[in-house]
N, C-alpha and C positions, 0 to 999 in steps of 0.2 A: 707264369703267364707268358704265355709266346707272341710274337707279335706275327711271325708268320702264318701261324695258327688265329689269331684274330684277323688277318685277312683272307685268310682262304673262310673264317666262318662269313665275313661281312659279305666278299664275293659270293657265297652262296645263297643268302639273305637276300643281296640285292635282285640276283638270278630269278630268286622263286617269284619274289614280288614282280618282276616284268614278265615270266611266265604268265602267271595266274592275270594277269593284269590282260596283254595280250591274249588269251584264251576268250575271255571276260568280253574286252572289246570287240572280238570278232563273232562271238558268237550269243551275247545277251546284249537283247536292246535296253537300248536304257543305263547301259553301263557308262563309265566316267573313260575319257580319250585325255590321258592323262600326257600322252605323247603330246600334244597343242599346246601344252606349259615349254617343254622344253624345245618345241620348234619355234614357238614364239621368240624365245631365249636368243638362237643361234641366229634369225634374220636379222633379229636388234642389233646384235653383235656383230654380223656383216653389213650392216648397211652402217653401221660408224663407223669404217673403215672402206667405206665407199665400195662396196661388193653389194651390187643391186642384181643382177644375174644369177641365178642360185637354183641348182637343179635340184626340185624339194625329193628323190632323192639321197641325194646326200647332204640336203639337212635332215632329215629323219634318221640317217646314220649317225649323224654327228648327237642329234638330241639325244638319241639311244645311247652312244656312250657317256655324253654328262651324264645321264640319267644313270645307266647302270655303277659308272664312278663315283658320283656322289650318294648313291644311296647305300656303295659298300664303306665308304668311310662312313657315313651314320652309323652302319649296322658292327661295323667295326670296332666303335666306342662303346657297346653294350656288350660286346665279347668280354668281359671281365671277370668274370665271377662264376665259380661253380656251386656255392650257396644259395639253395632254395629259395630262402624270402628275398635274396637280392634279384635272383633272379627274375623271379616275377614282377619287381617294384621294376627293375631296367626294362626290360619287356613290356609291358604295358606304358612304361612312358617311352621308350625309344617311339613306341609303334603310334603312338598317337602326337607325339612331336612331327613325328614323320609325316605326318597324313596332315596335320595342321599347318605345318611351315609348304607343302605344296599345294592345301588349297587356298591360302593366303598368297603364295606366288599366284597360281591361276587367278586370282581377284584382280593382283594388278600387275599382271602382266597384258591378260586378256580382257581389252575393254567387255566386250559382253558373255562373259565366261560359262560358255557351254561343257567345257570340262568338268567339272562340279560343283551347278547350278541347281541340284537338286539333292531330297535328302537321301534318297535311294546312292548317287551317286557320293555323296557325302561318306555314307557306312560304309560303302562298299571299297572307297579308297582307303578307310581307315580297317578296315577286314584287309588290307593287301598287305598293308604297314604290316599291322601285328601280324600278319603270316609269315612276313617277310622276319620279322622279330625274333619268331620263335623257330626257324628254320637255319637264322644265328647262331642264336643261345645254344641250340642243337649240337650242330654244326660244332660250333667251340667245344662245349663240353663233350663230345665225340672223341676228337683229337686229344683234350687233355688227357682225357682218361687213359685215352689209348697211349700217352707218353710216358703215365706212371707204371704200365708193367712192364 
């Protein structure tokens, strides 16, 4: 198990998922602006430090990268294993961990949480997770394989 190899899979994980996510938002109504958790995130955090001026942006740059960093260390942790049934048990929980622990932030982050306030929205951040999941797992086992010849 490589650990550079489990980052470049998590980077590419987290990649797809802001892909597909940003495609999603732009172009289907009714999709989840899952960007609004993580800009919520970055004003809270400048204005405790008394940074009330904020050209939104680059809070939407700044959101974007927690967002793409934290969700390759997630996807980074399920890089593990190149056995079938693990695989699938990590995958489907990474991907729904994932999708859970950010519609629980949007709950209370955002008083009236328009980011995934519905179930449409709901599936669809959790269809990003798992894409994001399985574009890891991929990812990973791509690299390994390619290590052993």
């Amino acid at each position: 198990m490589s650990y550079i190899n489990r980052s470049i899979a998590g980077l590419a994980g987290s990649l797809a998922l802001t892909g597909v996510h940003q495609l999603f938002k732009k172009y289907c109504s009714g999709a989840p602006n899952l960007d609004q958790v993580g800009e919520k995130a970055v004003k809270d955090s400048l204005e405790k430090v008394d940074i009330n001026d904020t050209d939104e942006d680059q809070v939407y740059a700044a959101a974007m990268g927690g967002n793409i960093l934290s969700n390759a260390l997630l996807f980074s942790t399920l890089a593990t294993s190149t056995n079938t049934s693990q695989i699938i048990t990590k995958t489907l929980g990474t991907g729904l961990l994932g999708a859970a622990g950010t519609m629980g932030l949007a709950d209370q982050l955002l008083g009236n949480n328009k980011a995934t306030n519905t179930d449409q929205k709901k599936w669809m951040t959790t269809g990003y997770y798992l894409f994001g999941a399985i574009v890891s797992i991929g990812v990973y086992n791509l690299l390994e394989n390619r290590k052993k010849k």
